[in-house]
Every structure is written in C-alpha cells, then in structure tokens.
C-alpha positions as CSV (number, residue, x, y, z in Angstrom):
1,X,28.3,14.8,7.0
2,X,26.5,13.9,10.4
3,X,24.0,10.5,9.8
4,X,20.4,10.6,9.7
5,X,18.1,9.8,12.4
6,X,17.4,6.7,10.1
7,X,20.9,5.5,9.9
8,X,21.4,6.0,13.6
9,X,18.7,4.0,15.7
10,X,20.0,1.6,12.9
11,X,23.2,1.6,14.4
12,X,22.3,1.3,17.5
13,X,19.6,-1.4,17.1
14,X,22.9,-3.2,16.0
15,X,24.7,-2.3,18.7
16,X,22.5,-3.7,21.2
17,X,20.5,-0.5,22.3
18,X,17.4,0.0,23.0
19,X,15.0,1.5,19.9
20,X,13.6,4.4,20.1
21,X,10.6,3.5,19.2
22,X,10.6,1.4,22.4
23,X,10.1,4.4,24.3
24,X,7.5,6.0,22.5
25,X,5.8,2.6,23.0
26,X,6.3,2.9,26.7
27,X,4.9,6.5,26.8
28,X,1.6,5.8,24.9
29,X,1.0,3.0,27.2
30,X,1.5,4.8,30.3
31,X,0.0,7.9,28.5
32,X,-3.7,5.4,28.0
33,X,-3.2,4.4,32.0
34,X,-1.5,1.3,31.2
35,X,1.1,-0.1,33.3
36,X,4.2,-1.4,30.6
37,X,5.7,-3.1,33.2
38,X,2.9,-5.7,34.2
39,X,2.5,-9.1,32.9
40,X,1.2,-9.1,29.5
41,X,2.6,-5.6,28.2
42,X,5.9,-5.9,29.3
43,X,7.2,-7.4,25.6
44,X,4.6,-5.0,23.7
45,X,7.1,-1.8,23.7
46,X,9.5,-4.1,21.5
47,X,6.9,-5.6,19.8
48,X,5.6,-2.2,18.5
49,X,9.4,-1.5,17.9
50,X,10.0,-4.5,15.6
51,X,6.4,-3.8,13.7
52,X,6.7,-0.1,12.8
53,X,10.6,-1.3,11.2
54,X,9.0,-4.0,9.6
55,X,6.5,-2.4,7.7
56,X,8.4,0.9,6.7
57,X,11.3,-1.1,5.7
58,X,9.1,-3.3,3.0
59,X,11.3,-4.4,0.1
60,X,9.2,-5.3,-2.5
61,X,12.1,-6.7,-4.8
62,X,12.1,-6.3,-8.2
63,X,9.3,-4.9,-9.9
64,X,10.4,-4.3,-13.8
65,X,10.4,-8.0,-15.1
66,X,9.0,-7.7,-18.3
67,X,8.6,-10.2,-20.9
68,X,7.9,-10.6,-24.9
69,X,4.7,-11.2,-26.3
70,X,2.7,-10.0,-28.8
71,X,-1.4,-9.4,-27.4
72,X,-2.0,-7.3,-30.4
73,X,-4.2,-4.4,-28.4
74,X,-5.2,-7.1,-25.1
75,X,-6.4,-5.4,-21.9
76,X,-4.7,-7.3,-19.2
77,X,-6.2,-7.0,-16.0
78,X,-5.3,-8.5,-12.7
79,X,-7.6,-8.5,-9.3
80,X,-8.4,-8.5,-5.4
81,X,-4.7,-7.7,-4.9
82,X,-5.0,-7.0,-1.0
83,X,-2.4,-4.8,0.4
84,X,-2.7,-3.1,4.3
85,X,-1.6,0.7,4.7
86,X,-1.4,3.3,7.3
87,X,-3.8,6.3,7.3
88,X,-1.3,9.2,7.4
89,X,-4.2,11.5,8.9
90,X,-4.6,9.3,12.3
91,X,-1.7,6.4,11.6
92,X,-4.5,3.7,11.5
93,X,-4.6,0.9,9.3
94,X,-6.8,1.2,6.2
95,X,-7.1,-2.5,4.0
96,X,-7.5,-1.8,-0.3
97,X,-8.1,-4.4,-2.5
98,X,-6.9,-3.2,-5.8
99,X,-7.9,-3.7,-9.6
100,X,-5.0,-3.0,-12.2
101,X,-5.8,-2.9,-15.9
102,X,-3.4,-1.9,-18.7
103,X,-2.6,-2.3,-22.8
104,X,0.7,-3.6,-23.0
105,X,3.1,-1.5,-25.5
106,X,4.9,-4.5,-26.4
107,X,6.6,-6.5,-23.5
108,X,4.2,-7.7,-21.0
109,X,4.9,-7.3,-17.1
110,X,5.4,-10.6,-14.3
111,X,2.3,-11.2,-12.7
112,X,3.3,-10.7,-9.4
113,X,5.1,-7.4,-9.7
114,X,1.7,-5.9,-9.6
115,X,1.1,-7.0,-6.3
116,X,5.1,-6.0,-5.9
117,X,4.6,-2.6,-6.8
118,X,0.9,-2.1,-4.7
119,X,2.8,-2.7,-1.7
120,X,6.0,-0.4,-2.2
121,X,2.9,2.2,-2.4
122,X,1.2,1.1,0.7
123,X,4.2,0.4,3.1
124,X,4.4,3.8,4.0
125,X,1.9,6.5,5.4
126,X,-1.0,7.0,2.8
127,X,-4.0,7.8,1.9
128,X,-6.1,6.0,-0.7
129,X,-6.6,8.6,-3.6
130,X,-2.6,8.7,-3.1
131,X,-2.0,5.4,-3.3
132,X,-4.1,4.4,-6.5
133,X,-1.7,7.2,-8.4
134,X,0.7,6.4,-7.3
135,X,0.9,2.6,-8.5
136,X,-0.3,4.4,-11.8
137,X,2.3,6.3,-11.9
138,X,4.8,3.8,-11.7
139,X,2.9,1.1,-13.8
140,X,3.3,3.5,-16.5
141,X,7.5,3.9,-16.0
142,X,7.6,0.6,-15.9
143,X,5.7,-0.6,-19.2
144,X,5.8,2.5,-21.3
145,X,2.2,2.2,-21.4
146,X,-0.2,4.9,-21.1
147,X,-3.4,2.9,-20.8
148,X,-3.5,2.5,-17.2
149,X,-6.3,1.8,-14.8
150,X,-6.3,1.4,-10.9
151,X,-9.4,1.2,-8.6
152,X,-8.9,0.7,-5.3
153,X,-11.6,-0.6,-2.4
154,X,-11.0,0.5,1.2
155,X,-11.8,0.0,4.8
156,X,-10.4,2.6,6.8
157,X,-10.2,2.2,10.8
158,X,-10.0,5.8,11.1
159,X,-13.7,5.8,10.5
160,X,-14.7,2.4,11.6
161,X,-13.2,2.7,14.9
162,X,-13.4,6.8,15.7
163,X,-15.8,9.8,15.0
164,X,-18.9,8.2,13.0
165,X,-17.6,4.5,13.9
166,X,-19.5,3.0,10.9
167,X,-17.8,0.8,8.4
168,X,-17.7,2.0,4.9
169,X,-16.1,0.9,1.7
170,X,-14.1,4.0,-0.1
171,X,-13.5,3.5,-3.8
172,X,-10.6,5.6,-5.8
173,X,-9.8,5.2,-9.4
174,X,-7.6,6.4,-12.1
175,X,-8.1,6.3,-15.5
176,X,-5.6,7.0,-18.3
177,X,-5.3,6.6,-21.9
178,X,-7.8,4.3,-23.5
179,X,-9.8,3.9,-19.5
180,X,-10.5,7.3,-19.7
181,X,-12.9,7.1,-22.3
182,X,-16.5,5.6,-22.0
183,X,-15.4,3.1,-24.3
184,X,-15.1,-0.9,-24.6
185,X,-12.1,-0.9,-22.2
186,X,-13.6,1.1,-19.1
187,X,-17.0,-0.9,-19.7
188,X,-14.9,-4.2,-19.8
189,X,-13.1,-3.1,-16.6
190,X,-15.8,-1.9,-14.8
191,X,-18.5,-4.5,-15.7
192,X,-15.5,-6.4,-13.6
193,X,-15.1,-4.6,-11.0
194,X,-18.6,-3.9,-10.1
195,X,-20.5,-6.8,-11.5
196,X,-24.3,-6.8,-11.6
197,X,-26.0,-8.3,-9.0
C-alpha cells in the first residue's frame, strides 16, 4: 500500500529535503512580482513551510477529562475563548471568540478542554457556522449532555481585507436541548453574551 502525500513530505522533511510547501511559497512570491531570493524574503519560503505544518498539525491533547460532581441542573458556562482559523473559501485567517454553555449529566468537564476542543475545530480549514457545530457536536460525545450551546464572534479577513474591505463581526450559534427554548437558560446565556449597554 503506496504512502500518502502526508506521510511522504513527512519523510522527506526528515530526511533533509526540501518541503514542498517551500516551493509553492517561492511560486506565490514570484507569482505577486516578488523576488524570493533578495534580502528579506529569502527565509520566508521556509517560514511559510514551518507555519502551514504547524497549524494543521495542532494537537490539542486530551479533551475527555471529566470529573464528579453533583450541580443538581447548573448551567456551566465558560467565555471569550479566542481561537484563529483559516477561511476555507479564500484561505485567510478569520479570529472567533467563542461562548460554551452546557447542563452537565453528571460528571463535569476540565475547564480547559473547552478551549482544547475549540481549537481541534479551528486548526483546520473552516468556516464559522461549521465550526460552532462542530464543537457542539463533540461537546455533546464527550459529556453525554444534550444541553449544549455555542456562539461564536468573528472577524474574517476575507472581508476586511478584499471585496467590500469593511470590518464586520459575524455571530453563529447553536442551540440544543434546554438552549433551544426561550427559556431561563437561553435568557441567562444570552443576557451574557450580549449584555445591555
């Protein structure tokens, strides 16, 4: 069974050869009427090389650390987790800050295994309706919980820096179980999202 194109560059990044992504760096530059070879953009091609591996490789570690405590019916709800990911419609950056809201069934997720699990989401090509279902989605495996809530705000570069060039902030949300009703738990989550000014 022949290797992927993954597995390969990997082997040959080990082996001391040049990454393909390296080239592709060298082709956009001279493709903009940039000269790679002068001072100043010589490292870049590598640079863009080691980025690109960095982010789509993310490891976010273990996300299911769970621990026991009773919060007979408690919403928890954690905030402003920021998390950088790439548009998959232009491959510019969009930045999310992300509000997570769910009622335990029993155990009780680590803290910081939301922020875990936002990024294994957003270290790859996205888009933000996507990526607030995503981390749903896998809240919910995680827990056993079906009261889950995610709202996401975004800046996306693809329309701050092309076509309209105007900042904007994008909000996506998902609401499941309890959230989805106009109930205590959705008023509670949203008076904290979008507090009154």
């Amino acid at each position: 069974m022949g290797r992927t194109e993954r597995e390969m560059t990997t082997v040959e990044r080990e082996s001391g050869a040049q990454d393909p992504l390296e080239h592709i760096a060298r082709q956009l530059l001279i493709e903009i009427g940039e000269d790679p070879d002068r001072d100043g953009l010589k490292e870049t091609p590598a640079r863009f090389a080691r980025w690109w591996r960095e982010f789509s490789s993310f490891q976010a570690g273990d996300v299911g650390t769970r621990f026991p405590l009773r919060t007979d019916g408690q919403i928890i709800m954690v905030s402003d987790i920021k998390v950088w990911s790439l548009c998959e419609h232009h491959l510019l950056p969009f930045s999310c800050s992300l509000t997570i809201a769910y009622r335990p069934d029993g155990d009780v997720l680590g803290l910081s295994k939301f922020a875990r699990i936002a990024h294994r989401h957003a270290h790859r090509l996205q888009v933000q309706e996507r990526l607030v279902q995503d981390i749903a989605t896998e809240i919910t495996a995680i827990t056993g919980s079906v009261d889950i809530a995610v709202i996401g705000h975004g800046e996306h570069l693809c329309m701050s820096m092309r076509g309209v060039r105007t900042t904007a902030q994008m909000t996506s949300s998902v609401f499941r179980g309890i959230f989805q009703e106009h109930g205590p738990a959705r008023q509670e989550l949203v008076a904290s999202v979008f507090p009154r000014r």
